[in-house]
C-alpha positions as CSV (number, residue, x, y, z in Angstrom):
1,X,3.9,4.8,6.0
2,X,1.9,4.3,2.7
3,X,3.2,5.0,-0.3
4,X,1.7,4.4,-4.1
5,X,3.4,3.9,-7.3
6,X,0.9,4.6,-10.4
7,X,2.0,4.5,-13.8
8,X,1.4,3.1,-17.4
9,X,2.1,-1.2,-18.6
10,X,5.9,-1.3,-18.4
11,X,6.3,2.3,-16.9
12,X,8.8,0.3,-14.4
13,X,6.4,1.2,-11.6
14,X,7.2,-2.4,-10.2
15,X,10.8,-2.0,-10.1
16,X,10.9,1.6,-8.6
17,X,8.3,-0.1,-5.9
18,X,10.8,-3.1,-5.3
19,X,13.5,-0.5,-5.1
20,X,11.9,1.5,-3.0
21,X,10.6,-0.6,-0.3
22,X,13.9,-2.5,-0.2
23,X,15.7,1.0,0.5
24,X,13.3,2.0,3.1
25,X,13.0,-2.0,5.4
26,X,14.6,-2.2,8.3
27,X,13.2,-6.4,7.5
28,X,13.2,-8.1,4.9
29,X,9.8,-6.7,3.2
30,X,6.7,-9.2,2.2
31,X,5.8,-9.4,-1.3
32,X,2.2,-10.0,-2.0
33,X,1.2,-11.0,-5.6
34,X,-2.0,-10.5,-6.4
35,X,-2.0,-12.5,-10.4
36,X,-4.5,-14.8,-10.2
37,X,-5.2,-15.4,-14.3
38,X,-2.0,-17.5,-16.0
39,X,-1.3,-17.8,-19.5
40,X,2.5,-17.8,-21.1
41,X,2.7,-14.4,-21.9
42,X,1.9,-13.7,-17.8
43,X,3.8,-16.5,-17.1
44,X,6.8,-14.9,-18.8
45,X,6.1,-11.5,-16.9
46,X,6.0,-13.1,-13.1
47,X,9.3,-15.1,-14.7
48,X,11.2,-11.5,-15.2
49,X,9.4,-10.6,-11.7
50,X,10.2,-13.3,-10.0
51,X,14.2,-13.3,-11.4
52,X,14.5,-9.8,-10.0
53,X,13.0,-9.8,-6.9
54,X,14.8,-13.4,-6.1
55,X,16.4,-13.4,-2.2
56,X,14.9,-9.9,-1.4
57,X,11.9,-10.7,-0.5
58,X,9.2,-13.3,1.6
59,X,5.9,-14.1,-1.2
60,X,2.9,-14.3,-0.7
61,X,0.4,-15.1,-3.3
62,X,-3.4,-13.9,-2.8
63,X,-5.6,-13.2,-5.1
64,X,-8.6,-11.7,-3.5
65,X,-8.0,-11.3,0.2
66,X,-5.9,-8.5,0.9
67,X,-7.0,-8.0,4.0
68,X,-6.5,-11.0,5.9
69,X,-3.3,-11.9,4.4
70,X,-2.1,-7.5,5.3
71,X,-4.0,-7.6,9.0
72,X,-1.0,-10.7,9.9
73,X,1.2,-9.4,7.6
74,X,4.2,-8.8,10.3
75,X,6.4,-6.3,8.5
76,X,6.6,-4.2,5.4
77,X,4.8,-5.1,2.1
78,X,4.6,-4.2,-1.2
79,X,1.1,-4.8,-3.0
80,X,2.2,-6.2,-6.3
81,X,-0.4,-5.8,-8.0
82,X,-3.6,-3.4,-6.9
83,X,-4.9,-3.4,-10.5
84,X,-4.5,-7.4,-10.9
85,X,-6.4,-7.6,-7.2
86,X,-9.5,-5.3,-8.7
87,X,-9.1,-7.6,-12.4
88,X,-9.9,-10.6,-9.8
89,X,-12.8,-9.3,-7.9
90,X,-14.7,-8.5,-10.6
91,X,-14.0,-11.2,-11.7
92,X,-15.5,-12.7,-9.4
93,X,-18.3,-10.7,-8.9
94,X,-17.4,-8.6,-5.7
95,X,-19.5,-5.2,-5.5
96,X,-17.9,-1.8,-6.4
97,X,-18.4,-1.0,-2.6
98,X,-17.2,-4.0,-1.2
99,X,-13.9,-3.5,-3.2
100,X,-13.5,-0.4,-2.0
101,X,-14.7,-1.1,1.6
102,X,-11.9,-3.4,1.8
103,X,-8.9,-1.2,0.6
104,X,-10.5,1.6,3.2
105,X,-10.0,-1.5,5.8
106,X,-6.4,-2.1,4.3
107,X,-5.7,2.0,4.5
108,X,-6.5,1.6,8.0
109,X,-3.8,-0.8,9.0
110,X,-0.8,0.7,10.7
111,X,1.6,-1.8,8.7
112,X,4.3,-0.5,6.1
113,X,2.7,-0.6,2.5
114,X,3.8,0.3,-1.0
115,X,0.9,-0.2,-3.4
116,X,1.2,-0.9,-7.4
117,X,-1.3,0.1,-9.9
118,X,-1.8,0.8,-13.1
119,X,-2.9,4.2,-14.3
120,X,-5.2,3.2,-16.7
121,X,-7.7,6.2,-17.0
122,X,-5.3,8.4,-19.9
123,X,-6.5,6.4,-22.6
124,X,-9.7,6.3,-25.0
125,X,-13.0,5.8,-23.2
126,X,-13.4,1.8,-23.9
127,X,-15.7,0.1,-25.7
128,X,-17.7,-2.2,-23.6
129,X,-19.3,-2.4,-20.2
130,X,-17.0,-4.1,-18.3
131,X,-13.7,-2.4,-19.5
132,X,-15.6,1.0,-18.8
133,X,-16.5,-0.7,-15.2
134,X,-12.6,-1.5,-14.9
135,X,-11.3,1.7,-15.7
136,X,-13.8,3.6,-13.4
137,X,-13.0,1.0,-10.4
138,X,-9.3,1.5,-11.2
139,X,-10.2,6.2,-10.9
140,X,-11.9,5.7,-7.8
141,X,-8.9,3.2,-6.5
142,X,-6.4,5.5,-7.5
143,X,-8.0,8.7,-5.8
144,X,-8.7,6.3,-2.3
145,X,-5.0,5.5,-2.4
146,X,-3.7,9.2,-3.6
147,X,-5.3,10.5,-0.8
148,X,-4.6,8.2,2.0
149,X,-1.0,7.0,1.0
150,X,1.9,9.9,2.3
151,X,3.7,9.5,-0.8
152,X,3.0,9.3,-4.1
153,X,4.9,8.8,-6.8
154,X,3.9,8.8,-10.9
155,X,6.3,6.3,-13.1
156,X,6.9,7.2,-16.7
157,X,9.9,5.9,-18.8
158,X,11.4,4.3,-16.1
159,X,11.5,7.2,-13.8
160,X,9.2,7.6,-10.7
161,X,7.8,11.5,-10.4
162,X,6.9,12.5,-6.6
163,X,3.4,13.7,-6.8
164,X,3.0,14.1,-2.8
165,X,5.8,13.7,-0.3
């Protein structure tokens, strides 16, 4: 099964995931975090992250190859998170379609997966090029995984919303 949690920053869509993946494994679940940029105020996030999810889960840390680390990935995993994975590959300069070439690949494993991302398209229309790119990226993300995960869930205040069961 595929499942998404979408919300706002601190919408505790990360715990609800961690919750709900550790509710659902029959295994201890994988944990694959995607952070790739470190400064102390992230540092102090994966801290809190880190502290919570401590003994529940096996990490894995992967940047920008989802797919390879998810085709050998042996049980469940939670995708901690999609929207850092898409900050990484533009920043490093992967295509539009080849990001989303490769999350159609990862939709087509038969593996366990609950996916994180930010919802980050209810704001103001941003002011440069690449934050516009982001947001647009992040729209088109959202919709592939809507549409292909069986349940979706929207986090606000701490609370997760079904939106598809």
């Amino acid at each position: 099964m595929k499942t998404l949690f979408i919300g706002g920053i601190k919408s505790g869509k990360s715990r609800l995931a961690e919750a709900y993946i550790l509710e659902q494994a029959k295994q201890k679940p994988y944990y694959l975090a995607t952070t790739e940029f470190i400064d102390d105020e992230m540092r102090q996030r994966i801290a809190i992250h880190l502290l919570r999810r401590e003994g529940c889960f096996i990490t894995i840390e992967e940047p920008i190859q989802l797919l390879n680390i998810l085709r050998d990935c042996p049980g469940p995993v939670l995708i901690e998170c999609v929207s850092m994975w898409l900050n990484n590959m533009l920043y490093h300069k992967k295509t539009e379609d080849s990001i989303l070439q490769e999350l159609t690949d990862v939709m087509a494993l038969s593996s366990d997966m609950v996916f994180v991302l930010n919802e980050v398209g209810l704001a103001v229309i941003a002011d440069n090029p690449l934050a516009r790119q982001y947001v647009d990226l992040s729209g088109k993300v959202g919709q592939l995984l809507g549409e292909r995960c069986e349940q979706v869930f929207f986090c606000c205040a701490g609370l997760s919303i079904p939106l598809k069961c």
